[in-house]
Backbone atoms as SQL, in Angstrom:
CREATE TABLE atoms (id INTEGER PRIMARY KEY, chain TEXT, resi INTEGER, resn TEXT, atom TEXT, x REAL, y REAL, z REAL);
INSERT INTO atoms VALUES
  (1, 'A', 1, 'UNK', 'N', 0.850, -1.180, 0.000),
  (2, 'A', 1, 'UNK', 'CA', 0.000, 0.000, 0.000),
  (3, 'A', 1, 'UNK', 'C', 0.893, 1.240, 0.000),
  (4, 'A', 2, 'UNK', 'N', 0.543, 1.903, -1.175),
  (5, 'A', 2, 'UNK', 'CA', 1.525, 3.519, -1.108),
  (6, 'A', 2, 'UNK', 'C', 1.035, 4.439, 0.364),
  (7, 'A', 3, 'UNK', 'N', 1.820, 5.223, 0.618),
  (8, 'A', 3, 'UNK', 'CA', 1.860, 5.878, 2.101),
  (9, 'A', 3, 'UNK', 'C', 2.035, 7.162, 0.882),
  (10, 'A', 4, 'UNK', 'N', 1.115, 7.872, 2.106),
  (11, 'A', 4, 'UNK', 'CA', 0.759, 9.398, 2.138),
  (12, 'A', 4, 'UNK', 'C', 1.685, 10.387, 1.899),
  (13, 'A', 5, 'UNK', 'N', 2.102, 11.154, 0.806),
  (14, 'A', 5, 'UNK', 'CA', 3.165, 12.214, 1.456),
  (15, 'A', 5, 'UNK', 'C', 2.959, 13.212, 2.131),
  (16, 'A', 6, 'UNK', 'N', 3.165, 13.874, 3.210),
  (17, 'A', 6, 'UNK', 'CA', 3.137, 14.704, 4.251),
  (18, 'A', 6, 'UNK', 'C', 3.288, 16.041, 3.251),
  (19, 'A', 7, 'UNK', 'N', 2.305, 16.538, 3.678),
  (20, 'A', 7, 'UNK', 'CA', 2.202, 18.040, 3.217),
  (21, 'A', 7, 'UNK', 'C', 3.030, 19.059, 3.649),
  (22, 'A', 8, 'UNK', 'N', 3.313, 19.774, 2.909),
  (23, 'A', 8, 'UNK', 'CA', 4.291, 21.189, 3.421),
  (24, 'A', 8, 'UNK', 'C', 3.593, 22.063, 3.821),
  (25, 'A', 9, 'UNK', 'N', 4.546, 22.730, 5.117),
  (26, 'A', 9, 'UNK', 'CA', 3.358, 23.875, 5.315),
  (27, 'A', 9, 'UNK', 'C', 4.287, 25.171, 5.499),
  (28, 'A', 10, 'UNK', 'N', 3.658, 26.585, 5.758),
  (29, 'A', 10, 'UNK', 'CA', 4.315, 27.563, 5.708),
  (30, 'A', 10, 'UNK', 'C', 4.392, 28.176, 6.980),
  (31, 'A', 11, 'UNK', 'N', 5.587, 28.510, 7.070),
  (32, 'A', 11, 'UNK', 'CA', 5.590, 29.391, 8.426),
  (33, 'A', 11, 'UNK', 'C', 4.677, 30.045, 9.021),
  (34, 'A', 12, 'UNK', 'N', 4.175, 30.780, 10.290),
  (35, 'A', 12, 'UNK', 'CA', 3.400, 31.277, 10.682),
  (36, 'A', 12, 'UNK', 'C', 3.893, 32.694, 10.466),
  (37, 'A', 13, 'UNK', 'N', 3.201, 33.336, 10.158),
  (38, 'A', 13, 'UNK', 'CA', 3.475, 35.328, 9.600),
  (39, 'A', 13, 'UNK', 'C', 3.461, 35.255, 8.139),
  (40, 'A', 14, 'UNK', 'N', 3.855, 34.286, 6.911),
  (41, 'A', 14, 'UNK', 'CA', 4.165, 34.301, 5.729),
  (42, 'A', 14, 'UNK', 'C', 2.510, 34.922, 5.549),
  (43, 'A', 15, 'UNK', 'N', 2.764, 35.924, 4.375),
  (44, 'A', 15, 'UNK', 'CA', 1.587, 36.460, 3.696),
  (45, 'A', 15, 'UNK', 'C', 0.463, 35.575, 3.053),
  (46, 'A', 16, 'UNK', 'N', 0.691, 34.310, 2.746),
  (47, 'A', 16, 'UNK', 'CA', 0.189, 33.475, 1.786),
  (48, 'A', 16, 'UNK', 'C', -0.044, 32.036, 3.135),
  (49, 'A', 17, 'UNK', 'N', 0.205, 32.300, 3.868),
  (50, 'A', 17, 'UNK', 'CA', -0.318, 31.148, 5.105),
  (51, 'A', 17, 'UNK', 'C', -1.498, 31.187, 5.649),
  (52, 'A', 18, 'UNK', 'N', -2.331, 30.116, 5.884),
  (53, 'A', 18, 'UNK', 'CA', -3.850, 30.039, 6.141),
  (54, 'A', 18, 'UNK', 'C', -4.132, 30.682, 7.636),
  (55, 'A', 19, 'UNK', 'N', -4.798, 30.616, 8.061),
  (56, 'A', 19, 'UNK', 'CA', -5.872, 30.934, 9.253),
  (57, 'A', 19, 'UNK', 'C', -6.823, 30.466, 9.640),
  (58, 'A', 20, 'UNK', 'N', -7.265, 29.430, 10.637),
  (59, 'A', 20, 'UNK', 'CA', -7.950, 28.876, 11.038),
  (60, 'A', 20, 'UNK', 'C', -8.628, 29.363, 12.294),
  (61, 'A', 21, 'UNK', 'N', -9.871, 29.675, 12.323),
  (62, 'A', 21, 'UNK', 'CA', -10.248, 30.050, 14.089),
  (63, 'A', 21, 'UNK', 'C', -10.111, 29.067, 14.907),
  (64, 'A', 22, 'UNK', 'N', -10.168, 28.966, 16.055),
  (65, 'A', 22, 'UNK', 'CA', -10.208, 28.684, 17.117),
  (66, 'A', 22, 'UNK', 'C', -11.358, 27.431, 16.977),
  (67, 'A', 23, 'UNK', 'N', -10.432, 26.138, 18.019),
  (68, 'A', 23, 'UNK', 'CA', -11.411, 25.114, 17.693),
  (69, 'A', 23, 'UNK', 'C', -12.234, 24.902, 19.003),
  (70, 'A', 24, 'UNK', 'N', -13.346, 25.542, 18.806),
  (71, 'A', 24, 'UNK', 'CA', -14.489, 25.500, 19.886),
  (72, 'A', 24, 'UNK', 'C', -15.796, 24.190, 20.296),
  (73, 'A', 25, 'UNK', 'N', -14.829, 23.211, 19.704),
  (74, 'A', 25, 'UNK', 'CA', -16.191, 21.875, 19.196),
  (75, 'A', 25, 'UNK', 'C', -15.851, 21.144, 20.392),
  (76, 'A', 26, 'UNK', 'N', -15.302, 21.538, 21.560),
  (77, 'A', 26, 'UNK', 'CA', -15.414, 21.246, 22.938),
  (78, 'A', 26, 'UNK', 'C', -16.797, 20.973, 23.103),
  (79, 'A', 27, 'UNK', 'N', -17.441, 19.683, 23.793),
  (80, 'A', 27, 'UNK', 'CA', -18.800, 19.094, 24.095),
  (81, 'A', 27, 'UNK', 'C', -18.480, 18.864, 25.703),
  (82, 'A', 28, 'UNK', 'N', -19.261, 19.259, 26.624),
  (83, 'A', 28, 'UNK', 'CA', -19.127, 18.338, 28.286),
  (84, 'A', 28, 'UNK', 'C', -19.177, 16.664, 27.922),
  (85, 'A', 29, 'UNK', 'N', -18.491, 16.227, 28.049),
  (86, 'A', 29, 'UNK', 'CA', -18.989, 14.563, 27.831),
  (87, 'A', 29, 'UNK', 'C', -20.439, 14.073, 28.924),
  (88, 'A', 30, 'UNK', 'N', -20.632, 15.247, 29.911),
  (89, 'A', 30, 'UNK', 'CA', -21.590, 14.445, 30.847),
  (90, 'A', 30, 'UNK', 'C', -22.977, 14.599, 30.586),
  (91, 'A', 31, 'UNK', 'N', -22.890, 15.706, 29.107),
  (92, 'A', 31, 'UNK', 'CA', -24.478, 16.332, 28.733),
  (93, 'A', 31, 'UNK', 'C', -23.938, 15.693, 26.881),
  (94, 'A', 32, 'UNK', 'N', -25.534, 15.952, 27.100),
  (95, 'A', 32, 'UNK', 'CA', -26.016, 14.964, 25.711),
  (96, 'A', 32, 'UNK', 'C', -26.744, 16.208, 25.185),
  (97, 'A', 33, 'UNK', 'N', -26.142, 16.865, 24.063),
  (98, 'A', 33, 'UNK', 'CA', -27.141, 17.488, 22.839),
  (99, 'A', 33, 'UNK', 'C', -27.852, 17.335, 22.773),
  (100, 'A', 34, 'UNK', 'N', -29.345, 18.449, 22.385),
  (101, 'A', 34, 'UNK', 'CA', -30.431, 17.902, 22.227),
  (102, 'A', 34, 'UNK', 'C', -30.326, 17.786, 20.018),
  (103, 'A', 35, 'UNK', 'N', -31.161, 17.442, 19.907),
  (104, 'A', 35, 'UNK', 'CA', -31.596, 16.858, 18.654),
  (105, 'A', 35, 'UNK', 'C', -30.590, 18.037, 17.166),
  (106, 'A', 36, 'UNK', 'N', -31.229, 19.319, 17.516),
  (107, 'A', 36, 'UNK', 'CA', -31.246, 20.396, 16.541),
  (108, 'A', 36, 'UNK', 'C', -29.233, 20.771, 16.989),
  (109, 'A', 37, 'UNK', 'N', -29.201, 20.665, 18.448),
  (110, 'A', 37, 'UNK', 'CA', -27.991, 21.471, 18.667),
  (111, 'A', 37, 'UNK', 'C', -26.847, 20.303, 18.280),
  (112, 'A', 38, 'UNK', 'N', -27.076, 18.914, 18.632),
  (113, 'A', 38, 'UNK', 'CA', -26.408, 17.937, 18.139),
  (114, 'A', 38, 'UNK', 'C', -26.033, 18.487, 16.339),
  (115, 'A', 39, 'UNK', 'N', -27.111, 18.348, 15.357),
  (116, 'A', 39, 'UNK', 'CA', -26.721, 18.971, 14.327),
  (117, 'A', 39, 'UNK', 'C', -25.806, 19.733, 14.018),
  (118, 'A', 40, 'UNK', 'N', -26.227, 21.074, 14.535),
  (119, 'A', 40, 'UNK', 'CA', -25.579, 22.116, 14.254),
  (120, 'A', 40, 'UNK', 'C', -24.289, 22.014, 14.581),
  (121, 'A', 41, 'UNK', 'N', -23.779, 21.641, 16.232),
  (122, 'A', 41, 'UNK', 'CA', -22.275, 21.297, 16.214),
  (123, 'A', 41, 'UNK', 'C', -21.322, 19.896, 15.348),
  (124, 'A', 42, 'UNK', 'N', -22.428, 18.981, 14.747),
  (125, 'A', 42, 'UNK', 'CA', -21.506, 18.187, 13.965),
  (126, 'A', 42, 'UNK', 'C', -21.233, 19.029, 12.465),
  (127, 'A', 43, 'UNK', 'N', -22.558, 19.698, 12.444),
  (128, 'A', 43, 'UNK', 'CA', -21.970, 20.732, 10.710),
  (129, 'A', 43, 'UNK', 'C', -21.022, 21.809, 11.126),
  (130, 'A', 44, 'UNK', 'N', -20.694, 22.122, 12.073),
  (131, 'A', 44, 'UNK', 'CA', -19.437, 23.226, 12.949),
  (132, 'A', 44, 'UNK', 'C', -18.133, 22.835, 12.744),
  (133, 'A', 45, 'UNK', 'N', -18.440, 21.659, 13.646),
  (134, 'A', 45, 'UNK', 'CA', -17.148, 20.761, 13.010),
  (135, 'A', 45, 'UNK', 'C', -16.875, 20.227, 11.959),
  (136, 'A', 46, 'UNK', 'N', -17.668, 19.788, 11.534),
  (137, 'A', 46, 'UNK', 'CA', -17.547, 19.475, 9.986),
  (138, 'A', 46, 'UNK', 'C', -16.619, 20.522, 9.176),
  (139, 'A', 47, 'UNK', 'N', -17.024, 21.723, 8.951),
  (140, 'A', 47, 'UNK', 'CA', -17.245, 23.083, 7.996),
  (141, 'A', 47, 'UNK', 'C', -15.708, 23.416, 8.366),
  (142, 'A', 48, 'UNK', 'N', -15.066, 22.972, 9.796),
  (143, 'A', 48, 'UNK', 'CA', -13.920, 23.599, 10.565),
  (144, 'A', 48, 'UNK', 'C', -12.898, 22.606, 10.196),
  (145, 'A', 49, 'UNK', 'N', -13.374, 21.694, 9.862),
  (146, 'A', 49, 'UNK', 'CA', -12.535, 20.508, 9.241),
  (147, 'A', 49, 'UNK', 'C', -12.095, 20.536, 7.774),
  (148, 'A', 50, 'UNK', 'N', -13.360, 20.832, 7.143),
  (149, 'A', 50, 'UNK', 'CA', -13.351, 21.690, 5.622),
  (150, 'A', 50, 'UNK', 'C', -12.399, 22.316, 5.658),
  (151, 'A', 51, 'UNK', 'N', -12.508, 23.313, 6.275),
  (152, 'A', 51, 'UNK', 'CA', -11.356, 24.987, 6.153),
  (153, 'A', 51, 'UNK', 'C', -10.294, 24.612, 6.315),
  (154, 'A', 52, 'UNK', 'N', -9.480, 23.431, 7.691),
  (155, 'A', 52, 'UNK', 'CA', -8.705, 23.292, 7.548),
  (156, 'A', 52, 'UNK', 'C', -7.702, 22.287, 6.465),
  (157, 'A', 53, 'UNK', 'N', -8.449, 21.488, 6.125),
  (158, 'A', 53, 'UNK', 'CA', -8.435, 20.699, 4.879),
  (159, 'A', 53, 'UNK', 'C', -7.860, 21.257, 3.681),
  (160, 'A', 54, 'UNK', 'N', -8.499, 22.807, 3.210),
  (161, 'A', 54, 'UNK', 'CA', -8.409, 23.501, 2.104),
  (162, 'A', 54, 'UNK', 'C', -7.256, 24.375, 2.770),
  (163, 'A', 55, 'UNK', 'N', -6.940, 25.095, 3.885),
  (164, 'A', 55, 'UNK', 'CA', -5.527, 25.690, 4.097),
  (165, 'A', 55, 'UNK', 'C', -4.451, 24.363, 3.723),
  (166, 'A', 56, 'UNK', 'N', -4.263, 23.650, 4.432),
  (167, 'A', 56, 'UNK', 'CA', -3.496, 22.426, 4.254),
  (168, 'A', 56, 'UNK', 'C', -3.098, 22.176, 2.887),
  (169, 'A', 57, 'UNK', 'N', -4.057, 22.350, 2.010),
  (170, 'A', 57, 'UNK', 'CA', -3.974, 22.089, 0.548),
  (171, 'A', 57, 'UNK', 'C', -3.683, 22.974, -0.372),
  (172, 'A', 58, 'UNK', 'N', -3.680, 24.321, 0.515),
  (173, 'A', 58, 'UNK', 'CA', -2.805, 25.502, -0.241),
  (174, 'A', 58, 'UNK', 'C', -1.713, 25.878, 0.315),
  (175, 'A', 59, 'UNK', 'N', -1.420, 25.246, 1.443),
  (176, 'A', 59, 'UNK', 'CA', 0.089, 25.647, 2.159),
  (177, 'A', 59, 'UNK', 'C', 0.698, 24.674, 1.405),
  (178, 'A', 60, 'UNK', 'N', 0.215, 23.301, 1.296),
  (179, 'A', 60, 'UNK', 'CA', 1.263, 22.387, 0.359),
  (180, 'A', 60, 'UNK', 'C', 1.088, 22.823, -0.645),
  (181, 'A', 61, 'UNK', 'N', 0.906, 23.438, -1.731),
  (182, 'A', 61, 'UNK', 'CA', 0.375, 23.696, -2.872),
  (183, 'A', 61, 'UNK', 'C', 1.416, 25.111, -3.230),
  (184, 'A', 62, 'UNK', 'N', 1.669, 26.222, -2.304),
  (185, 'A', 62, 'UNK', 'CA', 2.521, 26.845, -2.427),
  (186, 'A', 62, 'UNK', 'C', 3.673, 26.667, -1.710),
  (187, 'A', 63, 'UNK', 'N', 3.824, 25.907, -0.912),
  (188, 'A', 63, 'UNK', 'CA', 5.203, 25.642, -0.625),
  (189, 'A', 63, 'UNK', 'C', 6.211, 24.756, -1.551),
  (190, 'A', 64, 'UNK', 'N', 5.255, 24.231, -1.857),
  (191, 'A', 64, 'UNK', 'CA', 5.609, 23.238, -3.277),
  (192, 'A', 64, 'UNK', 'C', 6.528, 24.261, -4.219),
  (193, 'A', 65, 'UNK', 'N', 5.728, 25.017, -4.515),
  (194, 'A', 65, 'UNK', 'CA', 5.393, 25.928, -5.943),
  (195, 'A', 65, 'UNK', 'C', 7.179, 26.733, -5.440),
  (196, 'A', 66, 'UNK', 'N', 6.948, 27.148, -3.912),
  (197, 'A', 66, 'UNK', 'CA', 8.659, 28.070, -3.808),
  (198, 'A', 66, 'UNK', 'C', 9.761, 26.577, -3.746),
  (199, 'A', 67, 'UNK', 'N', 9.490, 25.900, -3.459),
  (200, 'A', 67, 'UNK', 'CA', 10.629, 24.853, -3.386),
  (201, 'A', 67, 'UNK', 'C', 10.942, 24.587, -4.843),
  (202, 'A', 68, 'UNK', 'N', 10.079, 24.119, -5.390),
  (203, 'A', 68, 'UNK', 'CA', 10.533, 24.554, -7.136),
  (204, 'A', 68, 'UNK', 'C', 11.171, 25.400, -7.758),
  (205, 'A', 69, 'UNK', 'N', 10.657, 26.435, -7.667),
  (206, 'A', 69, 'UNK', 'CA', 11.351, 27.784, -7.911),
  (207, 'A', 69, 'UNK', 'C', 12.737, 28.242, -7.127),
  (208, 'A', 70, 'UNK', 'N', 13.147, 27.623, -6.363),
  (209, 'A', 70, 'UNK', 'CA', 14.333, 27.757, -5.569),
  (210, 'A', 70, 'UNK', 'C', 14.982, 26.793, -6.179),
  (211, 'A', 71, 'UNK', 'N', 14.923, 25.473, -6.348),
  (212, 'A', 71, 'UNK', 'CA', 15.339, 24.455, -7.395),
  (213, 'A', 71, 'UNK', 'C', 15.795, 25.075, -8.677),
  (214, 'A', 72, 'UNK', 'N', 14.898, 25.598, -8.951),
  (215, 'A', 72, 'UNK', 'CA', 15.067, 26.053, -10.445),
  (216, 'A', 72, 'UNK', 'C', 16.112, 27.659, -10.626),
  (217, 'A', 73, 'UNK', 'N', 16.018, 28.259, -9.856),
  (218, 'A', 73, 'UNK', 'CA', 16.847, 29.084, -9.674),
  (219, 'A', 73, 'UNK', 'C', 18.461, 28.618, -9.301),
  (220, 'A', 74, 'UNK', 'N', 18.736, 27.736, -8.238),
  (221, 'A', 74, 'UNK', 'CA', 19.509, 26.895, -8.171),
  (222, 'A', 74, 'UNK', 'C', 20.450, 26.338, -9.135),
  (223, 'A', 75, 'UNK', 'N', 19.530, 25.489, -10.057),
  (224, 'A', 75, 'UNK', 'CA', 20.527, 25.140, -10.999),
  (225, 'A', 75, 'UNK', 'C', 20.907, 26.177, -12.553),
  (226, 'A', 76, 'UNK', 'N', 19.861, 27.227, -11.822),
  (227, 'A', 76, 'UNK', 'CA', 20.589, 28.365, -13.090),
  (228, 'A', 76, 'UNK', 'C', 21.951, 29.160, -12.599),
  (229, 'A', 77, 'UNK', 'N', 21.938, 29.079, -11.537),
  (230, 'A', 77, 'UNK', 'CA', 22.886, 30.060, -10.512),
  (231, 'A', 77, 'UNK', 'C', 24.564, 28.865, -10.793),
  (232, 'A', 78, 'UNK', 'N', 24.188, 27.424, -10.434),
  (233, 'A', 78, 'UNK', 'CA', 25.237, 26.490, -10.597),
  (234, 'A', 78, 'UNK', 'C', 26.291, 26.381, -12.233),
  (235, 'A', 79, 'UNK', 'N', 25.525, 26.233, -13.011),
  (236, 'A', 79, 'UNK', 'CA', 26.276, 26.419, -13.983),
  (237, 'A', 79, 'UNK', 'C', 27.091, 27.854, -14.205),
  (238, 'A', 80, 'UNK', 'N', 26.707, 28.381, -13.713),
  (239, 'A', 80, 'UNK', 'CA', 27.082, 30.227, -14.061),
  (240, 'A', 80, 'UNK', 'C', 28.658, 30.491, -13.138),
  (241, 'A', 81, 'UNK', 'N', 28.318, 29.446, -12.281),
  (242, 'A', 81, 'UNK', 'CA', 29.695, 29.582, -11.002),
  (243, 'A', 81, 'UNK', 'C', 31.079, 28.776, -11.557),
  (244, 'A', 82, 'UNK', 'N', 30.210, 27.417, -11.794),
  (245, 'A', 82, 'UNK', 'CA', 31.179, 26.584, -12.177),
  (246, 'A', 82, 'UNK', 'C', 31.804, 27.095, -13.519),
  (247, 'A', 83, 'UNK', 'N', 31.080, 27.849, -15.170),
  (248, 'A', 83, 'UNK', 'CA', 31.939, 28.282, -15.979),
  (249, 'A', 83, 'UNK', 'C', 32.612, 29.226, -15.553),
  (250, 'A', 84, 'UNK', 'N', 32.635, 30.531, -14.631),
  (251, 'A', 84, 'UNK', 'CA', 33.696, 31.336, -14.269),
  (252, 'A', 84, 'UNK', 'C', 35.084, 30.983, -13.670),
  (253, 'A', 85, 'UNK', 'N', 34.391, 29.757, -12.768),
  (254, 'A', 85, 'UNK', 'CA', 36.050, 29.207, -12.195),
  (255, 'A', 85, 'UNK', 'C', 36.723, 28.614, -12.487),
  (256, 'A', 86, 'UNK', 'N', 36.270, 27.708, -13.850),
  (257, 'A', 86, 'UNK', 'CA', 36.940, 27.064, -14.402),
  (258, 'A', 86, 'UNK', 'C', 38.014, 27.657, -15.444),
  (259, 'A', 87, 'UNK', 'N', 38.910, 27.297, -14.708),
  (260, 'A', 87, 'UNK', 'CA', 40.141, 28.368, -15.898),
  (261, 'A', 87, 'UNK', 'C', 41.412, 27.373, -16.393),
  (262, 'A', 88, 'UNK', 'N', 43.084, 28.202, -16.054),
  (263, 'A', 88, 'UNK', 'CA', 44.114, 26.673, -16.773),
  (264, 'A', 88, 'UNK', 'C', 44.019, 26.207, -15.853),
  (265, 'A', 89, 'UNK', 'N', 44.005, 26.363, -14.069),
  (266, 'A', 89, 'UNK', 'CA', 43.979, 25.272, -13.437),
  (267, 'A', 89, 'UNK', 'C', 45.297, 25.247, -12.227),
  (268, 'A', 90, 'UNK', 'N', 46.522, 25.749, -13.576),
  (269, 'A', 90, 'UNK', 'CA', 47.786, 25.920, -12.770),
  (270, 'A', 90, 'UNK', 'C', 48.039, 26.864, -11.662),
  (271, 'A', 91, 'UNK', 'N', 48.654, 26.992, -10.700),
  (272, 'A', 91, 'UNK', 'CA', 49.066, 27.632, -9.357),
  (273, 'A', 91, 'UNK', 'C', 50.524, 28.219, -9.577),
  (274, 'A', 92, 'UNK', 'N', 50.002, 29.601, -9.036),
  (275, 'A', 92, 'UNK', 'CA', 51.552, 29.969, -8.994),
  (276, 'A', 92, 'UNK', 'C', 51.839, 30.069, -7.656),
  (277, 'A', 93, 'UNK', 'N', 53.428, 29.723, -7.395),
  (278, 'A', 93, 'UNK', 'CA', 53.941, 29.756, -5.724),
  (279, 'A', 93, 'UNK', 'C', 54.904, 31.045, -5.218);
């Protein structure tokens, strides 16, 4: 069975990093929901699960996107170093 790859995520402050509120789906375990409020807090959580789902999927999605682009910058920067230093080779003493 293939295994999951772990998503990238972005620092906290980056301009392009998600935001999630506060997870308030705290229940007393000793009280029982009634019918309507049971609802409403499983679509709460639900919807909060959503959101975080879709940040998750744009923090990997652009972290991706700069790790590429750093890659790719990378090997434009490498060739550019290695033809300058390469010269006759010989040392003078």
């Amino acid at each position: 069975m293939a295994t999951k790859e772990k998503k990238l995520t972005l620092p906290i402050g980056d301009p392009q990093a998600g935001y999630a509120p506060s997870d308030v789906s705290f229940v007393d375990p000793d009280v029982e929901l009634a019918g309507d409020e049971k609802e409403w807090a499983e679509r709460r959580d639900q919807a909060r699960e959503d959101l975080l789902d879709e940040i998750a999927d744009n923090e990997d999605k652009v972290a991706r996107q700069r790790l590429k682009d750093a890659e790719a910058a990378t090997e434009e920067a490498v060739p550019k170093a290695t033809s300058k230093s390469s010269g006759s080779g010989s040392a003078t003493a």
